[in-house]
C-alpha positions in Angstrom: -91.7 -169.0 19.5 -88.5 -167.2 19.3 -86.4 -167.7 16.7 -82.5 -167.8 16.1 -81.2 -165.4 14.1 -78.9 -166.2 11.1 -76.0 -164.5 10.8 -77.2 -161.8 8.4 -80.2 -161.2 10.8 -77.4 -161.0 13.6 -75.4 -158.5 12.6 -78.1 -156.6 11.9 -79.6 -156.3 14.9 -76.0 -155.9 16.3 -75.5 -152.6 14.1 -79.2 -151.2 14.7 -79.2 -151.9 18.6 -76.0 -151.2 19.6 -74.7 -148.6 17.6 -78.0 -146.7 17.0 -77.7 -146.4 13.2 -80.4 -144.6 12.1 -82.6 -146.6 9.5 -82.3 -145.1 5.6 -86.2 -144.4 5.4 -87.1 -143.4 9.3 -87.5 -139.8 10.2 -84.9 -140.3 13.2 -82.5 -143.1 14.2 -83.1 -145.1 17.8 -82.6 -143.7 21.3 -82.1 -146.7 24.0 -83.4 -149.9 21.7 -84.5 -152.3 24.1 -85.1 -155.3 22.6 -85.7 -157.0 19.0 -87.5 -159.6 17.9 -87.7 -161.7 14.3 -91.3 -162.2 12.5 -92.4 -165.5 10.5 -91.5 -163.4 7.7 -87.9 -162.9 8.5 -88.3 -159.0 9.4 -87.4 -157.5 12.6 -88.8 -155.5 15.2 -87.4 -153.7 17.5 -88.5 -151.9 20.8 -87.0 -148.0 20.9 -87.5 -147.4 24.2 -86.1 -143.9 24.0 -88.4 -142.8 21.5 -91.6 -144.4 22.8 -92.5 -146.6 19.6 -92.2 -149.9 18.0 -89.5 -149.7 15.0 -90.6 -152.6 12.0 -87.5 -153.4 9.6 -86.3 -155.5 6.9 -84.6 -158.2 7.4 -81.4 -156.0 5.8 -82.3 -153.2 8.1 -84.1 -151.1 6.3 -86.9 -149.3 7.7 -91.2 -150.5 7.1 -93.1 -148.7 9.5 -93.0 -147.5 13.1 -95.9 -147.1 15.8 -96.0 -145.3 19.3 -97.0 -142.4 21.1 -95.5 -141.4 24.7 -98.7 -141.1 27.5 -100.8 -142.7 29.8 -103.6 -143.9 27.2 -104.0 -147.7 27.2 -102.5 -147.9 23.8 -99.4 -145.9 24.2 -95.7 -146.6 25.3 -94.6 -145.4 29.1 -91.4 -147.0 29.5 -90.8 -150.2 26.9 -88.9 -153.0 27.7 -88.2 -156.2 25.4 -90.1 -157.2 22.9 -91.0 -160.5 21.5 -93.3 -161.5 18.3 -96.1 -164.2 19.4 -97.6 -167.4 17.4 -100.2 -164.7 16.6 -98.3 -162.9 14.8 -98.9 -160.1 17.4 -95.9 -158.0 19.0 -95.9 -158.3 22.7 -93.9 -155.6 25.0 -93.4 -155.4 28.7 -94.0 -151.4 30.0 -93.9 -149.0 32.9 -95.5 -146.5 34.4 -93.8 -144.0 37.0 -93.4 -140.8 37.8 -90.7 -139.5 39.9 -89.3 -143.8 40.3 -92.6 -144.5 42.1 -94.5 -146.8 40.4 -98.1 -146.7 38.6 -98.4 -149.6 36.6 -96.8 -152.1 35.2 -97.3 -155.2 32.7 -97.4 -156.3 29.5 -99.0 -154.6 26.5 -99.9 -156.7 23.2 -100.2 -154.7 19.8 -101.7 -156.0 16.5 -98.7 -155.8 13.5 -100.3 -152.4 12.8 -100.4 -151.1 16.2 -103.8 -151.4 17.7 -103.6 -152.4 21.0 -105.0 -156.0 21.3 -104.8 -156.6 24.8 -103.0 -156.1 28.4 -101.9 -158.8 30.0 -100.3 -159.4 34.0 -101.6 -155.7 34.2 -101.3 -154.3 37.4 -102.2 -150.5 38.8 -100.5 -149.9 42.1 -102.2 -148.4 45.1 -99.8 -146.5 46.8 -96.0 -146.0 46.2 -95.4 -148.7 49.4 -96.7 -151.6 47.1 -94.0 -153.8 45.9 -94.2 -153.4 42.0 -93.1 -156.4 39.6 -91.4 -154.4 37.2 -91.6 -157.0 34.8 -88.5 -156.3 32.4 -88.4 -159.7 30.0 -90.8 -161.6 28.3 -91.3 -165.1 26.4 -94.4 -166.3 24.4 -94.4 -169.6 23.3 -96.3 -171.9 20.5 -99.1 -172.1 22.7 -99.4 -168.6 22.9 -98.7 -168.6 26.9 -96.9 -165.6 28.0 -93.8 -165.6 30.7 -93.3 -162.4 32.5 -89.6 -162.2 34.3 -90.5 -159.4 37.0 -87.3 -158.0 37.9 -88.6 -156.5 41.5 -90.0 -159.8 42.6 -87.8 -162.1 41.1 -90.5 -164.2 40.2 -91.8 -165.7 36.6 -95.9 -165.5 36.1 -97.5 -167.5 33.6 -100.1 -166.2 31.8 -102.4 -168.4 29.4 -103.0 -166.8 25.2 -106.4 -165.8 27.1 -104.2 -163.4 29.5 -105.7 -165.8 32.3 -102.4 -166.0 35.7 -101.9 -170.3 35.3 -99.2 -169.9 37.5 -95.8 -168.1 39.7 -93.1 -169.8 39.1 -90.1 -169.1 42.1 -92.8 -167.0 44.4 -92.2 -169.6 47.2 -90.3 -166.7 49.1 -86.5 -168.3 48.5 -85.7 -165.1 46.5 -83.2 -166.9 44.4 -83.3 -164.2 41.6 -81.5 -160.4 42.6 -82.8 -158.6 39.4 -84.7 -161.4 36.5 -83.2 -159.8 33.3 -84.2 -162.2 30.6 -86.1 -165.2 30.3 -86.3 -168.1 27.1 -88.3 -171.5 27.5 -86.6 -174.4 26.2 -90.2 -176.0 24.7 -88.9 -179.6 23.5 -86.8 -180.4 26.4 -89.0 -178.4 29.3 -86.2 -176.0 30.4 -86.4 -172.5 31.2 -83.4 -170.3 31.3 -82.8 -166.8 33.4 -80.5 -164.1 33.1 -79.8 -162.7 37.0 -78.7 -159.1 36.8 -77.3 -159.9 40.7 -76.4 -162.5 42.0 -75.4 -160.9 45.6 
């Protein structure tokens, strides 16, 4: 479930993503943070995109531990995008593959707290550089442990189950009412689910 950050917890992440502060115990500050997300514990992760890892900080800032290594190996980081800590206590990450902005692969990548890779889920390996990649760019996981992958290519929302198991495609009936998905969050108790359209032409 995602959580709503206090104010403390907000202006931290304000400082650390946006400014690029580099954290009092890390080895080197962030390059492009894409994305942070709060654990049950009140600490906060944060997906440096730039740097090819996944940043774990106190809820004042301070740095706890980092993981991430730039390749093509199942466990490492391509390109990161968003990040988002499940029921599971796992950290979940969309990522990209390309070379040369022709797409490779493309999905979402789920790493234990200490950064074993758990899982892959929506994981797709495209054929030729003519496929249409998703490009998924935001992610939600809820209670349930179901996983909702905005792909910003397609426009369209897949639903995965905790299992990794497609349950559905939300707005793949060909209407393209989305011009770029850039962030998704699922209203659980009222049944709502609200987008961010980088282009609305």
């Amino acid at each position: 479930m995602k959580r709503f950050l206090n104010p403390v917890h907000l202006a931290a992440l304000i400082i650390l993503l946006y400014l690029g502060t580099a954290c009092s115990a890390s080895a080197r500050g962030f390059s492009r943070p894409n994305g942070g997300s709060i654990a049950a514990d009140g600490s906060l992760y944060v997906m440096d995109k730039g740097n090819y890892r996944i940043v774990h900080l106190t809820s004042d800032g301070e740095f706890l531990q980092s993981f991430g290594k730039f390749g093509l190996r199942e466990d490492n980081i391509y390109y990161g995008w968003d990040i988002q800590v499940g029921p599971d206590g796992n950290l979940y990450i969309c990522n990209l593959v390309s070379n040369e902005n022709i797409m490779i692969a493309d999905g979402v990548k789920v790493f234990s707290p200490p950064g074993d890779l758990v899982r892959e889920v929506g994981w797709v390996n495209y054929a030729s550089e003519e496929d249409t990649a998703n490009n998924p760019y935001a992610l939600f996981v809820d209670r349930q442990g179901r996983v909702y992958i905005a792909d910003y290519n397609t426009g369209i929302v897949r639903v995965f189950s905790a299992q990794g198991e497609l349950l559905t495609s939300l707005f793949a009936d060909g209407s393209h009412q989305f011009g770029g998905l850039g962030d998704i969050v699922v209203d659980e108790e009222n049944h709502f689910l609200y987008a961010a359209d980088f282009d609305q032409g």
